[in-house]
C-alpha positions as CSV (number, residue, x, y, z in Angstrom):
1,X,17.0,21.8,38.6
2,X,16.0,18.6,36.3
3,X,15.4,19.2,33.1
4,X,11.6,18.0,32.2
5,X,10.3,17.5,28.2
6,X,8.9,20.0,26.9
7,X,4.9,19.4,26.1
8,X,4.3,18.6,22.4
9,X,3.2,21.3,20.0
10,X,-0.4,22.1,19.1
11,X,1.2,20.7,15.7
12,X,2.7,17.3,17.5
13,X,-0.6,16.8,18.9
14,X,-2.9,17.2,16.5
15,X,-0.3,14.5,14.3
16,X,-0.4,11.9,17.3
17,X,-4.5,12.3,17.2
18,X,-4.1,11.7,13.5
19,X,-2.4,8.3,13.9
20,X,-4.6,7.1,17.0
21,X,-7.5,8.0,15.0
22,X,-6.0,5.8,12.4
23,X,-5.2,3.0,13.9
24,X,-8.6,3.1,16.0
25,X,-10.5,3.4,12.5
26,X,-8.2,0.6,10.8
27,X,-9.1,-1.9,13.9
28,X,-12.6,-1.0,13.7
29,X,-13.5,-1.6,10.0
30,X,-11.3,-5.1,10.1
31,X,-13.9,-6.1,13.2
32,X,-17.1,-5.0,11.9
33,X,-17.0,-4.1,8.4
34,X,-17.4,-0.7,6.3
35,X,-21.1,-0.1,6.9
36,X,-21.1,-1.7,10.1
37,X,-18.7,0.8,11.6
38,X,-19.4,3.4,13.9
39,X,-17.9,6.8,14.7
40,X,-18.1,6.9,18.0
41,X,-16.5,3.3,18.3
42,X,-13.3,5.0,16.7
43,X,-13.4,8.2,19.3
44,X,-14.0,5.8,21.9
45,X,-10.5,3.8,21.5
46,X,-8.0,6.7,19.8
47,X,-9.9,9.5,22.5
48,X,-10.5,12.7,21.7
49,X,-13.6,14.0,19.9
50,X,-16.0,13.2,17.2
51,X,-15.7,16.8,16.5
52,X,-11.7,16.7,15.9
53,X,-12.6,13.2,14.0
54,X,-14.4,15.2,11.2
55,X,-12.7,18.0,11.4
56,X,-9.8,16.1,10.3
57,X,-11.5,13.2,8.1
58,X,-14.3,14.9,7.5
59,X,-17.1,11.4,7.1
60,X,-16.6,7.4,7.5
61,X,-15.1,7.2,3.8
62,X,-12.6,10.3,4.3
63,X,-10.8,8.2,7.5
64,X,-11.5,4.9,5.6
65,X,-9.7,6.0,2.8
66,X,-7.1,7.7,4.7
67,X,-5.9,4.5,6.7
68,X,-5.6,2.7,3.3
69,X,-3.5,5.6,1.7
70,X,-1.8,5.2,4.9
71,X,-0.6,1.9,4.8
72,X,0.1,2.4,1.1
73,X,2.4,5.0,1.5
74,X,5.3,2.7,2.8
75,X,5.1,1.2,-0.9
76,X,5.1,4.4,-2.9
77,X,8.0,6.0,-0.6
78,X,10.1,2.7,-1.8
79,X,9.8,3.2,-5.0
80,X,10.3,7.3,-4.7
81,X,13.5,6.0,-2.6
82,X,14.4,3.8,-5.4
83,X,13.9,6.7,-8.4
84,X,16.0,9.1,-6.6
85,X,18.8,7.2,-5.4
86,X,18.6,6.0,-9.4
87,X,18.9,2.5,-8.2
88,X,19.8,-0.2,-11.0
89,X,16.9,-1.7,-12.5
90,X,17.5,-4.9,-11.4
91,X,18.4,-3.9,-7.6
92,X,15.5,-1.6,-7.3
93,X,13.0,-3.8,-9.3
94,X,13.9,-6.6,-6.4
95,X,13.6,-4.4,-3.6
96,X,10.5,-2.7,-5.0
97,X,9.1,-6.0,-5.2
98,X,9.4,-7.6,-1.7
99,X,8.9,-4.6,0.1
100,X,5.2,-4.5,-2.5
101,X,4.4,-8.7,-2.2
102,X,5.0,-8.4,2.1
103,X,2.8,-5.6,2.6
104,X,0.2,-7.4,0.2
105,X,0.3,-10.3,2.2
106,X,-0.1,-9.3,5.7
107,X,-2.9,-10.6,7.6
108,X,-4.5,-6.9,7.8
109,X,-3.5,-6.3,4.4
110,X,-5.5,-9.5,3.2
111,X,-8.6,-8.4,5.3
112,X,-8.5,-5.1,3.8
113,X,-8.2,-6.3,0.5
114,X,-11.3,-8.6,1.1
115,X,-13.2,-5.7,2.6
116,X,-12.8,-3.4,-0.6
117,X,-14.0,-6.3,-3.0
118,X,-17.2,-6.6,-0.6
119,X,-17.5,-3.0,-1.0
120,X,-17.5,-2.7,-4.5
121,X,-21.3,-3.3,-5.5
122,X,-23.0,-1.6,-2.7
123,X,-20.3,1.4,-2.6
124,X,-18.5,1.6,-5.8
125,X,-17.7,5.1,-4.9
126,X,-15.8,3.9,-1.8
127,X,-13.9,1.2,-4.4
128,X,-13.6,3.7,-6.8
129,X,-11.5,6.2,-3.9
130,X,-9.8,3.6,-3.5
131,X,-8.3,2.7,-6.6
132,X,-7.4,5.9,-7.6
133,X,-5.4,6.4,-3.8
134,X,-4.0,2.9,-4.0
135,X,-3.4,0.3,-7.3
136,X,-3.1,3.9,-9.1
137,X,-1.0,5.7,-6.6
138,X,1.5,2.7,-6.7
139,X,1.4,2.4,-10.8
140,X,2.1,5.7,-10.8
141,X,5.2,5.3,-8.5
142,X,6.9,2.4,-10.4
143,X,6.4,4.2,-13.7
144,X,8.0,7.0,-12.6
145,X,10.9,4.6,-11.3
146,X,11.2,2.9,-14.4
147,X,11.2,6.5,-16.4
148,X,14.1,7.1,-14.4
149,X,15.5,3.3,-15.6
150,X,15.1,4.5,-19.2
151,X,16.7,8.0,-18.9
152,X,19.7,5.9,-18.1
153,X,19.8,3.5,-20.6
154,X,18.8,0.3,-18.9
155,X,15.4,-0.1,-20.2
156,X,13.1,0.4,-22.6
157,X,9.6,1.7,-21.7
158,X,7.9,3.3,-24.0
159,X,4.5,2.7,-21.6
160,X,5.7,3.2,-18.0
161,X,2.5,3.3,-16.4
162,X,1.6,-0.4,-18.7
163,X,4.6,-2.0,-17.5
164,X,4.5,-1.0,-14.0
165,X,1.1,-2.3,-14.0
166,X,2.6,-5.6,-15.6
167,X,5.3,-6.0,-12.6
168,X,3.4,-5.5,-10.3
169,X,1.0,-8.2,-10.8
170,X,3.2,-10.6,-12.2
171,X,4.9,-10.2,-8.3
172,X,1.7,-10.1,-6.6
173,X,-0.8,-12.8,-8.1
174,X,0.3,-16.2,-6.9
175,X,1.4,-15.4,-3.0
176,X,-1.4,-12.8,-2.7
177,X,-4.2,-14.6,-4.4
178,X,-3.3,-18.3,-2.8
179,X,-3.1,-16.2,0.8
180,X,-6.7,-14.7,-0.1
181,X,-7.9,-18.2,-0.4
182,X,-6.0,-20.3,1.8
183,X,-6.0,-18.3,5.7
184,X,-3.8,-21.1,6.8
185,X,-1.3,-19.9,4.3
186,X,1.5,-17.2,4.6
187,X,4.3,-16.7,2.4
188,X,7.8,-17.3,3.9
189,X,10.8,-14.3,3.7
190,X,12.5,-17.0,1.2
191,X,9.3,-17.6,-0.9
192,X,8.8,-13.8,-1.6
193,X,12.4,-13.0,-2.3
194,X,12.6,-16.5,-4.9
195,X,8.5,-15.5,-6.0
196,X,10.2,-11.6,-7.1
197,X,13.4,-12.9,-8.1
198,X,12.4,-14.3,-11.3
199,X,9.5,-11.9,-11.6
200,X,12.6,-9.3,-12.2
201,X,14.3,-11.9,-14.2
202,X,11.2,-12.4,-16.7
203,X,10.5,-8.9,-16.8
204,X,13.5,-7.4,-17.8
205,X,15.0,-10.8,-20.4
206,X,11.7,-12.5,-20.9
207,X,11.3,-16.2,-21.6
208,X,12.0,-16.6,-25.4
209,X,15.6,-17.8,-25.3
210,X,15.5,-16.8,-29.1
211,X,13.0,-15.3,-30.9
212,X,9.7,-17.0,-32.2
């Protein structure tokens, strides 16, 4: 008798409804906006229910928030990869960086990013959510990396969560900002690895080459 695959689990399916749901929602608020949005636009391309959909978001902010913690989440597992292999500052810092600056620069990252800043006066609360599930989420990651840097000896960092905020946007700010601007513009493998390269440098030797 041929063997046949087992159906998924109740627990299977419910996590493949999650991620449909997700990627329905994440398509929909890039086409039409926060406000704009609709519901019923996200059951209609993931399937299933409005019912599962709030069971398991509970509103339009609860999904919105959870496709941006979503895509976060690659970002803050690097750097929880990085802490716990204790991964040398330099080495880490690097890979910590490129994996941050391509996921910043993506075409659906950039949309997001212009879609919270749109959000901001007329939701805050939305903008607000989102802070505190991404930028701080991240901050928090890399300060926890660099605590485990100066537990070894490599570093000094008497304010983790200060200079991981510092890193980050010195890696960030020119390739994200100039693709924000510029849609024609996308930052090459070689320009984010030479952009994070002497972001790494300056942050752990700094510029003075003696001191003023």
């Amino acid at each position: 008798m041929p063997l046949t695959d087992s159906p998924p689990s109740p627990t299977n399916r419910a996590e493949l409804r999650r991620k449909a749901f997700l990627q329905a929602a994440r398509e929909v608020f890039l086409e039409q906006g926060y406000e704009a949005a609709n519901m019923s636009e996200i059951v209609r391309r993931a399937g299933g229910s409005l019912t599962t959909l709030y069971n398991q978001f509970g509103d339009k902010k609860g999904i919105f928030l959870a496709t941006l913690d979503e895509s976060l989440s690659e970002i803050t597992h690097a750097m929880e990869v990085e802490s716990q292999s204790h991964a040398p500052a330099r080495d880490g810092l690097t890979r910590i960086g490129i994996q941050f600056v391509s996921q910043l620069t993506r075409p659906d990252s950039l949309e997001t990013y212009r879609l919270i800043v749109g959000l901001a006066r007329q939701f805050p609360d939305v903008a607000k959510s989102f802070s505190e599930k991404g930028p701080d989420k991240v901050r928090a990651a890399l300060a926890s990396y660099l605590m485990d840097r100066e537990e070894a000896g490599e570093i000094s960092a008497e304010n983790p969560t200060q200079l991981a905020s510092l890193f980050l946007d010195m890696v960030r700010m020119g390739l994200q900002s100039r693709a924000l601007l510029d849609s024609d513009f996308r930052p090459t493998q070689e320009e984010v690895e030479a952009t994070v390269s002497r972001a790494v440098d300056i942050f752990l030797n700094g510029v003075a080459t003696r001191p003023l």
